[in-house]
N, CA, C and O atoms as CSV, one atom per row, in Angstrom:
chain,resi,resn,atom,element,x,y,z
A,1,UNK,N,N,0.846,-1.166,0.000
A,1,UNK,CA,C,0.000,0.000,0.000
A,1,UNK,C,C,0.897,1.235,0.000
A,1,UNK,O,O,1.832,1.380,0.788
A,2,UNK,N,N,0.564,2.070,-0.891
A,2,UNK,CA,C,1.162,3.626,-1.329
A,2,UNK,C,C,0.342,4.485,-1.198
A,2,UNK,O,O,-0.720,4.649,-1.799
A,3,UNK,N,N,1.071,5.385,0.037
A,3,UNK,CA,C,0.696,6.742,0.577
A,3,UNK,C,C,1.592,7.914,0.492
A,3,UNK,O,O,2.748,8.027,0.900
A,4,UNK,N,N,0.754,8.853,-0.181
A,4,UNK,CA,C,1.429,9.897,-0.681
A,4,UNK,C,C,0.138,11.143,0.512
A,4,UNK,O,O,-1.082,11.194,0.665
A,5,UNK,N,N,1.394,11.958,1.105
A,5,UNK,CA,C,-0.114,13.595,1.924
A,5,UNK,C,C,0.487,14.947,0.779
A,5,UNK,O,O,1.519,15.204,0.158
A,6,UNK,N,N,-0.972,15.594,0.997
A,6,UNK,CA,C,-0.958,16.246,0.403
A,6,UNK,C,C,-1.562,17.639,1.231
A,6,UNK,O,O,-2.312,17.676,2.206
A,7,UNK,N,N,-0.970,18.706,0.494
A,7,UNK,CA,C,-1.936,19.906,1.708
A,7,UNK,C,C,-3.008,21.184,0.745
A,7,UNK,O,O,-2.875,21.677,-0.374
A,8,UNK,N,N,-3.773,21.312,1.546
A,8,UNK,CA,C,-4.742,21.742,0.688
A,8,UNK,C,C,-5.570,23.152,1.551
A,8,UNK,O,O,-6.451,22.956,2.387
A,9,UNK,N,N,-5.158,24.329,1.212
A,9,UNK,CA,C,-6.147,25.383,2.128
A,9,UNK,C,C,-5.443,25.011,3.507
A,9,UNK,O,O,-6.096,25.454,4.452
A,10,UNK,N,N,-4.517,24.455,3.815
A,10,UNK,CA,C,-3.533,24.751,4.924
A,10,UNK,C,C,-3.661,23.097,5.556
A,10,UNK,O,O,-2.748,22.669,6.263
A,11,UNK,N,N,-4.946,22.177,5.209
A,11,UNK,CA,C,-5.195,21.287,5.835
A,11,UNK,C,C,-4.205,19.638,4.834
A,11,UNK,O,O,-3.677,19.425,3.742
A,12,UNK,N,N,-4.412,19.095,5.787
A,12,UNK,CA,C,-3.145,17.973,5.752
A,12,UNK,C,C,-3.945,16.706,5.069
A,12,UNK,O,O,-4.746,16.125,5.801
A,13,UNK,N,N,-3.760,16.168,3.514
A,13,UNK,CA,C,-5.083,14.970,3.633
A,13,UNK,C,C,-3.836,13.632,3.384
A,13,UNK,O,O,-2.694,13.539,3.834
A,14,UNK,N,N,-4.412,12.956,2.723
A,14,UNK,CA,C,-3.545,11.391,2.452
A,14,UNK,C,C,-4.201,10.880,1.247
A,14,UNK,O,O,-5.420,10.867,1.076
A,15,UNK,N,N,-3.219,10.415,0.332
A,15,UNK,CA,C,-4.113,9.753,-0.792
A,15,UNK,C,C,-3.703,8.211,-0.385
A,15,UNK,O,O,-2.876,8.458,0.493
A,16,UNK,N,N,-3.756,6.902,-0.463
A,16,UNK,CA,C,-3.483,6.012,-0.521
A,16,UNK,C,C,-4.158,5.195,-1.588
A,16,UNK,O,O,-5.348,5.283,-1.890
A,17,UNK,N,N,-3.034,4.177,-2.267
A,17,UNK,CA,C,-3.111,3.704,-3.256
A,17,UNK,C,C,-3.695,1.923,-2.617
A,17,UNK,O,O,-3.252,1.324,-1.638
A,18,UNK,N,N,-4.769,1.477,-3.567
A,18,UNK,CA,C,-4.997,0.057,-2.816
A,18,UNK,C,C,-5.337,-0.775,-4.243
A,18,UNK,O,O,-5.956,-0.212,-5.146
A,19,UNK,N,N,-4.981,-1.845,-4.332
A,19,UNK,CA,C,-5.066,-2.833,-6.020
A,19,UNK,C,C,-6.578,-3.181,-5.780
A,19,UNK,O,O,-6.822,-4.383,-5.670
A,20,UNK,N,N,-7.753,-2.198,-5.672
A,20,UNK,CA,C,-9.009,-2.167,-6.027
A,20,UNK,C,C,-9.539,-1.688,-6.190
A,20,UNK,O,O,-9.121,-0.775,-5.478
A,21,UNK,N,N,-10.860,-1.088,-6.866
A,21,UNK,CA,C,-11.417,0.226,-7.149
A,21,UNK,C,C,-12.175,0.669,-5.958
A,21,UNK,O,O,-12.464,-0.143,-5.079
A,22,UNK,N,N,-12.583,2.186,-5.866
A,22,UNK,CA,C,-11.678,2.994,-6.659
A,22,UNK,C,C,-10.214,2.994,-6.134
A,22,UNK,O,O,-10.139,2.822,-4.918
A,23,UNK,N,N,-8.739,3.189,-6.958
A,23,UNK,CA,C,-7.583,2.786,-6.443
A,23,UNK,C,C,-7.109,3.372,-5.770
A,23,UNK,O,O,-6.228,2.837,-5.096
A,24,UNK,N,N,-7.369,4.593,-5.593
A,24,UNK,CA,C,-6.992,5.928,-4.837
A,24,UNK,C,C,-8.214,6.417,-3.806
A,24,UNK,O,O,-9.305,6.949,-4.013
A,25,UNK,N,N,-7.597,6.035,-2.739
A,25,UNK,CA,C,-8.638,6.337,-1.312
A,25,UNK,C,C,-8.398,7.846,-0.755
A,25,UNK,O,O,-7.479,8.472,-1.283
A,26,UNK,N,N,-8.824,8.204,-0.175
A,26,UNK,CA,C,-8.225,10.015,0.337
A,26,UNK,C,C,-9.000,9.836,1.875
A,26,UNK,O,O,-10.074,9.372,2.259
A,27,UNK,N,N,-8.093,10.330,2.362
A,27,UNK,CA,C,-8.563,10.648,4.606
A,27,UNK,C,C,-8.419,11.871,4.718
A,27,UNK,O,O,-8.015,12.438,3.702
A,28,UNK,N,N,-8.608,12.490,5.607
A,28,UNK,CA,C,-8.289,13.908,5.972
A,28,UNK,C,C,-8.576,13.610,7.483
A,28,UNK,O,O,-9.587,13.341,8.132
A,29,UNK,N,N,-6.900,13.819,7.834
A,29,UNK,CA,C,-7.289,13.263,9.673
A,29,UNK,C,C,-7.785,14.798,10.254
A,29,UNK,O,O,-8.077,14.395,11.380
A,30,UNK,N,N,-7.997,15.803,10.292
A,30,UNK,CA,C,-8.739,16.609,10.910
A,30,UNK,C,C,-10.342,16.937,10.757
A,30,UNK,O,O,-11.056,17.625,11.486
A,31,UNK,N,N,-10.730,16.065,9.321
A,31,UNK,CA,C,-12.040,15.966,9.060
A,31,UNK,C,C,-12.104,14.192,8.966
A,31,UNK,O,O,-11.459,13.543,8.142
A,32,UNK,N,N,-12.719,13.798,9.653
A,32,UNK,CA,C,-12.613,11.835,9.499
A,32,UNK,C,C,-13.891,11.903,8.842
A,32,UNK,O,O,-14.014,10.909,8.125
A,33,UNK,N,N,-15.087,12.806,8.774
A,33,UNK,CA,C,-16.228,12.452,8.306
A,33,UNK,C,C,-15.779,13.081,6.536
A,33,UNK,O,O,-16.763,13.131,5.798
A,34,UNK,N,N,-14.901,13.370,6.114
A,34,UNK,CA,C,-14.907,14.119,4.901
A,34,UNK,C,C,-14.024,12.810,4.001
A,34,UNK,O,O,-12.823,12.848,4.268
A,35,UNK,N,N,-14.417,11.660,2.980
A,35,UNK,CA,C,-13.294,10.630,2.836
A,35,UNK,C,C,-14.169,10.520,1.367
A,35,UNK,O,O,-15.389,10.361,1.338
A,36,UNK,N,N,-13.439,10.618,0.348
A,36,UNK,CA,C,-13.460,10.530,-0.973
A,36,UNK,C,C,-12.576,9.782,-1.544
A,36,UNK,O,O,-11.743,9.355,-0.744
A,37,UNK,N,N,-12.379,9.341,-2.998
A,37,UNK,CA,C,-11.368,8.810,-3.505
A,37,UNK,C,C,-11.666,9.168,-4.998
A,37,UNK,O,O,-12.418,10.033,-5.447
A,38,UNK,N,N,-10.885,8.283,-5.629
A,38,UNK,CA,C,-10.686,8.386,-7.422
A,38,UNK,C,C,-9.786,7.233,-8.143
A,38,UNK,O,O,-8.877,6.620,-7.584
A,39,UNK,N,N,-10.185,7.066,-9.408
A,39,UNK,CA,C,-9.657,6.255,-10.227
A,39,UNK,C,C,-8.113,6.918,-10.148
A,39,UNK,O,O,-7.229,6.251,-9.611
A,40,UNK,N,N,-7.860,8.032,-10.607
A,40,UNK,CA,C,-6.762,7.793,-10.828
A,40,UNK,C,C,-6.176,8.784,-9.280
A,40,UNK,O,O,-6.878,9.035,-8.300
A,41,UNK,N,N,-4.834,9.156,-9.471
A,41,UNK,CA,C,-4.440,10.299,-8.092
A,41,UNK,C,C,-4.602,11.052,-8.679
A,41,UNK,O,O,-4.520,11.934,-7.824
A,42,UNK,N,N,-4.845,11.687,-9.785
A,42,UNK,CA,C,-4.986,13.170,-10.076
A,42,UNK,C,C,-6.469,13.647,-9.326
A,42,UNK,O,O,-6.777,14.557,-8.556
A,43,UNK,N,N,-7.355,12.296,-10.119
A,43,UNK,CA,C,-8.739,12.172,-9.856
A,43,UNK,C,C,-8.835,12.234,-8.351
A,43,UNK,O,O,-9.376,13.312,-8.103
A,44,UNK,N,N,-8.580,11.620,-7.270
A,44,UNK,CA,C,-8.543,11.773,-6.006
A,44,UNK,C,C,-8.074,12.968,-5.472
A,44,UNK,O,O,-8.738,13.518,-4.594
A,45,UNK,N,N,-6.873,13.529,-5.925
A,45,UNK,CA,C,-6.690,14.941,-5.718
A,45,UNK,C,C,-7.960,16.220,-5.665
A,45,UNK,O,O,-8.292,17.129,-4.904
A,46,UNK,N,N,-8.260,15.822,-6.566
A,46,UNK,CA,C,-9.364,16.764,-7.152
A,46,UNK,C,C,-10.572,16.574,-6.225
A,46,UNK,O,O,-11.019,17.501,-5.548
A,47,UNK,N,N,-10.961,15.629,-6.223
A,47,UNK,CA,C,-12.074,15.098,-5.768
A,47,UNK,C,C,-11.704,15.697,-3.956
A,47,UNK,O,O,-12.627,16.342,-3.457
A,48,UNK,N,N,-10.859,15.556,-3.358
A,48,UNK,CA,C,-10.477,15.631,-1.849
A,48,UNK,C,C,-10.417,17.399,-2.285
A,48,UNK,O,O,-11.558,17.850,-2.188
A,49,UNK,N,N,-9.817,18.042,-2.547
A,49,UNK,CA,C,-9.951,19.518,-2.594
A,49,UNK,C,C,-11.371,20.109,-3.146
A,49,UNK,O,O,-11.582,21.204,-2.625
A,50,UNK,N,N,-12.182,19.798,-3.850
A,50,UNK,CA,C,-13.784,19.958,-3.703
A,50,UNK,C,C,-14.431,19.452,-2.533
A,50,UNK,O,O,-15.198,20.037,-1.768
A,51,UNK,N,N,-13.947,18.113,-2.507
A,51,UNK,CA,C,-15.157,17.823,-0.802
A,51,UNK,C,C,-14.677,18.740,0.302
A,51,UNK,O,O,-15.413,19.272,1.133
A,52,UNK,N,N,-13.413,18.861,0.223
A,52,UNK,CA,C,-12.916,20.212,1.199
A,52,UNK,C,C,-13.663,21.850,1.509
A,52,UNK,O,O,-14.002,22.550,2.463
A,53,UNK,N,N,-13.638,21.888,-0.253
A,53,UNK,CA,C,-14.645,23.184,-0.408
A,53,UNK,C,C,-16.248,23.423,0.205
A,53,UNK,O,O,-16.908,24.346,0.681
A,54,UNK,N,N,-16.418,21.961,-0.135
A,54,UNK,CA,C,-18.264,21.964,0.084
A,54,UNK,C,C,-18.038,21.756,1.227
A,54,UNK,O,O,-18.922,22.294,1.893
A,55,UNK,N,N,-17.364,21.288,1.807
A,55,UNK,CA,C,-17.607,20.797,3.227
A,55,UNK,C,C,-17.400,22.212,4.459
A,55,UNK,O,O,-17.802,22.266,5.621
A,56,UNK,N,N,-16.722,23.111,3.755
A,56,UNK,CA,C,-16.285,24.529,4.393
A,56,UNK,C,C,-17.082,25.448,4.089
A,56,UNK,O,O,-17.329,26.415,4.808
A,57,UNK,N,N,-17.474,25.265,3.181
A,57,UNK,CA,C,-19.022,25.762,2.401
A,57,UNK,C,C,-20.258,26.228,3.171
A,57,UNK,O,O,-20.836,27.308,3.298
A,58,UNK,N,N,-20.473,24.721,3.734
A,58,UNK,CA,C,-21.361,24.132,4.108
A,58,UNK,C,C,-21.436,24.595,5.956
A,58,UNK,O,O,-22.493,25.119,6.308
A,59,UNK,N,N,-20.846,24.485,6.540
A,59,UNK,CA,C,-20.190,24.878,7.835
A,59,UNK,C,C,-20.577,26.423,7.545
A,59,UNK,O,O,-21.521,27.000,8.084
A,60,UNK,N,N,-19.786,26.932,6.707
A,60,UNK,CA,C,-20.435,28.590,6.698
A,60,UNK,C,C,-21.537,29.144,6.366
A,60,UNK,O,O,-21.805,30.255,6.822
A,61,UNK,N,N,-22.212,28.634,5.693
A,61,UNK,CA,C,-23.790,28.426,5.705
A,61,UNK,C,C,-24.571,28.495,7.013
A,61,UNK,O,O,-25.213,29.453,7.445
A,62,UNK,N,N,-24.392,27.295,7.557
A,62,UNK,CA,C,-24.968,27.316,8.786
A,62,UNK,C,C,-24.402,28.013,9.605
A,62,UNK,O,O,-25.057,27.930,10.644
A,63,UNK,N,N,-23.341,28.821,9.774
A,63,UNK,CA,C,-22.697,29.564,10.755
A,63,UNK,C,C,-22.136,28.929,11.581
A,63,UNK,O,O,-22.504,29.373,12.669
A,64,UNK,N,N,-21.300,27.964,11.742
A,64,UNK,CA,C,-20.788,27.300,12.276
A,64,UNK,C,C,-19.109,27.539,12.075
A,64,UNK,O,O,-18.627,27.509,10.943
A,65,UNK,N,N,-18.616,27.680,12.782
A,65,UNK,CA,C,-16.715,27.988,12.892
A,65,UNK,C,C,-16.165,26.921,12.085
A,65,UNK,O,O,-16.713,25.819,12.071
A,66,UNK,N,N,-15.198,27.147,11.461
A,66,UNK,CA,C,-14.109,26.476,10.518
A,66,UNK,C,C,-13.203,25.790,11.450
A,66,UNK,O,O,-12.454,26.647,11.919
A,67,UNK,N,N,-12.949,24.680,11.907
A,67,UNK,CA,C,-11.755,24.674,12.845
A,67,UNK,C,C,-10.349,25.047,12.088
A,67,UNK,O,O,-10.306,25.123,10.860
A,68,UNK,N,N,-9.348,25.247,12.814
A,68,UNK,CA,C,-8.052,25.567,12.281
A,68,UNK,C,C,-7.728,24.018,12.322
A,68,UNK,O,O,-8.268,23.065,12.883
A,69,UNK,N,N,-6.566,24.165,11.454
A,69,UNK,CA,C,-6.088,22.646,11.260
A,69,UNK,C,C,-4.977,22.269,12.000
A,69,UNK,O,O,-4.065,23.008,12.371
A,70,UNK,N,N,-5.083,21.258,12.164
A,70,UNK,CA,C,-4.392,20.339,13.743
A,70,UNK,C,C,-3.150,19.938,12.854
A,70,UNK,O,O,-2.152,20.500,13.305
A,71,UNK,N,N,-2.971,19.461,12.172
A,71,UNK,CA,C,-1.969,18.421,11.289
A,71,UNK,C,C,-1.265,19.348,9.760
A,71,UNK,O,O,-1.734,19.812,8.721
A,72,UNK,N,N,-0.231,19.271,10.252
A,72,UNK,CA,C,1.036,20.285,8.730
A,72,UNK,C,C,1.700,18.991,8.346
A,72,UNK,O,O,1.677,18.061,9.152
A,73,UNK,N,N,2.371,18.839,7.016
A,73,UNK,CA,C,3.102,18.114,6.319
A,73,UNK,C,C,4.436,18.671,7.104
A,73,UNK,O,O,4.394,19.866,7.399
A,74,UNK,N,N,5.515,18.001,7.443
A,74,UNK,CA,C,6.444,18.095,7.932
A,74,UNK,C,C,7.503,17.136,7.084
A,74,UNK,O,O,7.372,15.950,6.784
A,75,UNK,N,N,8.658,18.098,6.781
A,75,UNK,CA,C,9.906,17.525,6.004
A,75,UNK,C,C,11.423,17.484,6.479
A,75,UNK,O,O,11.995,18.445,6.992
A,76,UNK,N,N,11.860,16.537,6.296
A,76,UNK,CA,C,13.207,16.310,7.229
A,76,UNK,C,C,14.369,16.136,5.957
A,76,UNK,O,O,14.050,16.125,4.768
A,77,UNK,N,N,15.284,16.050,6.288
A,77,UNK,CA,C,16.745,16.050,5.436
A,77,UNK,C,C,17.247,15.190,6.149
A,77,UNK,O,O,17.582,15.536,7.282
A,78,UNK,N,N,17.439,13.945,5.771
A,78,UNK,CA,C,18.879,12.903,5.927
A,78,UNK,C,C,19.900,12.801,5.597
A,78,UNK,O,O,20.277,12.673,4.433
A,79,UNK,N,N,20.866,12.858,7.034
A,79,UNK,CA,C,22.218,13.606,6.957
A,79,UNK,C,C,22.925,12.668,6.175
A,79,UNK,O,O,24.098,12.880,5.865
């Protein structure tokens, strides 16, 4: 299994790759109720940065607060 994160509007998601459809799964650990996927990773990309939108959308609609995001991509250098 192949996992690639990605960041989106500041928030932290995950694509993971699985040998079944659809092949490309997507999480977003600060939203667990927000989980999409896609045929391909472009397709999952896409798809996880729209459910992002509607889902922030949607929250502001009802007047409800945005939380700030808990989780950053973090990068290291091996000496």
């Amino acid at each position: 299994m192949k996992k690639t994160y990605h960041d989106y509007r500041g928030y932290v998601f995950s694509i993971t790759y699985q040998p079944k459809a659809p092949a490309y799964a997507v999480r977003f650990p600060d939203w667990p109720t927000i989980i999409t996927s896609g045929p391909t990773i472009a397709a999952a990309f896409a798809n996880a940065c729209e459910a992002l939108d509607l889902h922030i959308e949607s929250l502001r609609k009802l007047g409800l607060a945005v939380p700030r995001p808990k989780h950053r991509i973090t990068v290291s250098a091996k000496g």
